[in-house]
C-alpha positions in Angstrom: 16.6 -11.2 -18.5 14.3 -8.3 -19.2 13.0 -8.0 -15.9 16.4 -8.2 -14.6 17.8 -5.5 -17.1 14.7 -3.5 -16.0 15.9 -3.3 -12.2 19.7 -2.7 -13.0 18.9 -0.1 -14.6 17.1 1.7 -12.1 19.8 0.5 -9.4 22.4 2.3 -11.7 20.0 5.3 -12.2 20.3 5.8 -8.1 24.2 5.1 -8.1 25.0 7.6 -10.5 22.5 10.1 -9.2 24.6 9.5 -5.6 27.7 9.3 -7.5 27.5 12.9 -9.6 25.7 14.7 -6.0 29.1 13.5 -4.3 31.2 14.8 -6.9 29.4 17.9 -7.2 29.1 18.9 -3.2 31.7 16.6 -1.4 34.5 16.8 -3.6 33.6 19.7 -5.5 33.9 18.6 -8.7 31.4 20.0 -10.9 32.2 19.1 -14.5 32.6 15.4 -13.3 29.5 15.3 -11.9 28.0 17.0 -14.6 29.4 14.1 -16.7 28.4 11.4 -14.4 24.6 12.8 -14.8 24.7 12.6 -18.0 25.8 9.1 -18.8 21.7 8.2 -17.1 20.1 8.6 -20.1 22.8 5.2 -21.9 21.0 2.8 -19.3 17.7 3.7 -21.5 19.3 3.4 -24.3 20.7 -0.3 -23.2 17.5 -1.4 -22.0 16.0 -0.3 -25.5 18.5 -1.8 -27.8 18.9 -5.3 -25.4 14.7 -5.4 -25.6 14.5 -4.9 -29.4 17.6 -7.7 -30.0 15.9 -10.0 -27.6 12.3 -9.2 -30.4 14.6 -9.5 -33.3 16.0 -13.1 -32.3 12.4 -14.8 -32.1 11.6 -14.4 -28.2 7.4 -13.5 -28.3 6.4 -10.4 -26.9 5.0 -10.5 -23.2 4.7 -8.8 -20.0 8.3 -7.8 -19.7 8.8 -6.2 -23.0 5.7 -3.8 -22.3 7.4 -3.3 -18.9 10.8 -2.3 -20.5 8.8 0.1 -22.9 7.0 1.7 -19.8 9.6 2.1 -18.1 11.9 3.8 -20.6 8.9 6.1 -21.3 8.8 7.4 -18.0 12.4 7.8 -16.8 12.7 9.8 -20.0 10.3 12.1 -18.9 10.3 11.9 -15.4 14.0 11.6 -14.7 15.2 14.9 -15.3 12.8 16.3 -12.8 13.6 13.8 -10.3 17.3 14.5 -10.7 16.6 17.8 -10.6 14.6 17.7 -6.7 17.2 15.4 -5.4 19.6 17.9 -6.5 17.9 20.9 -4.9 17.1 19.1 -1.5 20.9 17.7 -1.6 22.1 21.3 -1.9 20.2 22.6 0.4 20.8 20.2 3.0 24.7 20.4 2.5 25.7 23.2 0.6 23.8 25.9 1.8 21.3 26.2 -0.8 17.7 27.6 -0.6 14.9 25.2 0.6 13.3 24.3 -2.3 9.7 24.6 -2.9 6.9 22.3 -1.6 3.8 22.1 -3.7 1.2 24.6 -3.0 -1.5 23.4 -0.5 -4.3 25.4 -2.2 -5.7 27.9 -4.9 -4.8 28.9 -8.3 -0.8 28.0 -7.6 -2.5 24.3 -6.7 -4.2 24.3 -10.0 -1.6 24.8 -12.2 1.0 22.4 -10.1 -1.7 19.6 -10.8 -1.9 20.1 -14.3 2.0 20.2 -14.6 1.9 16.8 -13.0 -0.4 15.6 -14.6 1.1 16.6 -18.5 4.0 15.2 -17.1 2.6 11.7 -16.8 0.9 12.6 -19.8 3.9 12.6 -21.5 5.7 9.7 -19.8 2.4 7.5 -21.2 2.4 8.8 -24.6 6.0 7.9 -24.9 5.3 4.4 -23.6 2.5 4.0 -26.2 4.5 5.4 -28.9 7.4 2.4 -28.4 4.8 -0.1 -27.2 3.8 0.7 -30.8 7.2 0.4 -32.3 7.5 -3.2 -31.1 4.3 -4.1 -32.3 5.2 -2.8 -35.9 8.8 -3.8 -35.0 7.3 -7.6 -34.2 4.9 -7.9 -37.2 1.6 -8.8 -37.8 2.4 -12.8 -37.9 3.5 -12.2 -33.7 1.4 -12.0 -30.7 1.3 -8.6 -29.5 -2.0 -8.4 -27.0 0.5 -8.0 -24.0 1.7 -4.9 -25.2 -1.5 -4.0 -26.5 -3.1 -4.3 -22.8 -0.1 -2.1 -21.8 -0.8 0.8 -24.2 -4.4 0.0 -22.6 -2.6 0.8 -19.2 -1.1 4.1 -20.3 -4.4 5.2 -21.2 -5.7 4.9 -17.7 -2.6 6.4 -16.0 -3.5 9.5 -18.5 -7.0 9.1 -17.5 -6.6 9.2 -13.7 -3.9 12.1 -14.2 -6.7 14.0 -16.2 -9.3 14.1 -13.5 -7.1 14.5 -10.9 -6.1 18.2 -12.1 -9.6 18.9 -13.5 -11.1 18.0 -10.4 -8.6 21.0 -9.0 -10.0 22.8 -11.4 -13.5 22.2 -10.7 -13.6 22.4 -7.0 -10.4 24.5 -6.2 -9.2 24.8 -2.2 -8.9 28.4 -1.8 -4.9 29.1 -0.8 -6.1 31.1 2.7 -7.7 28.0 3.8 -5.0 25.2 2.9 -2.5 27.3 4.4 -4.2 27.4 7.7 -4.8 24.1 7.5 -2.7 21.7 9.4 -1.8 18.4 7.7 -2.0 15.0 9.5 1.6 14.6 10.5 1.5 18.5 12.1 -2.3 17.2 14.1 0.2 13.7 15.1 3.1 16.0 16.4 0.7 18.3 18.1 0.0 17.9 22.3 -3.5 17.4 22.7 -4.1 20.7 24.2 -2.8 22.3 21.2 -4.9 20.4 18.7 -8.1 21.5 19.8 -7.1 24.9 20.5 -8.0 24.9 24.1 -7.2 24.5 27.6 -7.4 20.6 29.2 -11.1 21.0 31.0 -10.3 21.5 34.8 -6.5 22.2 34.8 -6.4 25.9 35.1 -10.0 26.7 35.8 -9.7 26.2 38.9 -6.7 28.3 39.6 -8.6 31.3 37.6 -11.4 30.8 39.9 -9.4 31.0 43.1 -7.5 34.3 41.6 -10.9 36.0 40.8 -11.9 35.2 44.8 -8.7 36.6 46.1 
């Protein structure tokens, strides 16, 4: 039933998140929207009060109660930023908006963007570990509690890889001049192959330059 709560939840979290961006730019109601957006955060709130009656009535801690705790952790933390790019791309696409910002390719700007990311998850994980916790207390020393144990074990590894990612930024930064002249893979893909190297096809205007010169 967990599981099943689990992706409800984030089905609803999409639904009202299309629901309150209709509101707001089809029908141009704003407060309603604003309303719809908020009610988000009750499908945490469900999921965390239907996980800790499922504990309190005997069912043994597994799996899918460390998944319920992970996940609450990081659509907490993670959701208002989401909500707030789909919004700005929405906008932008059908109301005129600016074109939000892409992450920077290079330099300082890069730097700090990683380490935003990265204290992001940060703070999705610690959340995670700090109900994974709960339950165990919440569950008692006479239950078995290694499955959420080997999910706070988890979150320490997503704050791990997080953590090197934006030192390694840090360390070895790309300077800005040089990921902006950069192209990326899907530019090199779009590219003809006369323009991805830069120069002319061997033999398909040489020629014609050679008989101008003679003339």
């Amino acid at each position: 039933m967990i599981v099943t709560l689990i992706i409800a939840c984030e089905a609803g979290f999409w639904v009202l998140l299309a629901l309150g961006l209709a509101l707001r730019y089809v029908v141009g109601m704003r407060r309603t929207s604003v309303a719809v957006l908020l009610c988000e955060p009750l499908l945490e709130v469900v999921l965390l009060v239907v996980t800790a009656i499922d504990l309190k009535n005997g069912a043994q801690p597994d799996w899918k109660h460390g998944l319920a705790a992970v996940y609450i952790g990081f659509s907490v933390v993670m959701g208002h930023e989401l909500v707030t790019r789909v919004d700005a791309w929405v906008a932008y696409r059908f109301a005129g908006g600016p074109k939000p910002a892409r992450a920077p390719r290079g330099g300082a700007a890069r730097t700090a963007y990683e380490w935003r990311v990265a204290g992001r998850f940060t703070g999705a994980a610690l959340l995670a570990t700090a109900l994974l916790q709960a339950a165990i207390w919440y569950v008692g020393g006479d239950g078995a509690t290694d499955s959420l144990r080997a999910w706070q074990s988890r979150m320490l590894v997503v704050i791990g890889i997080n953590l090197i990612i934006a030192l390694s930024y840090t360390l070895f930064p790309k300077k800005a001049e040089e990921a902006k002249g950069s192209p990326s893979v899907l530019d090199r893909l779009l590219k003809p192959p006369a323009d991805r190297t830069g120069q002319d096809t061997p033999g398909r205007h040489t020629g014609e330059d050679r008989t101008l010169t003679r003339r």
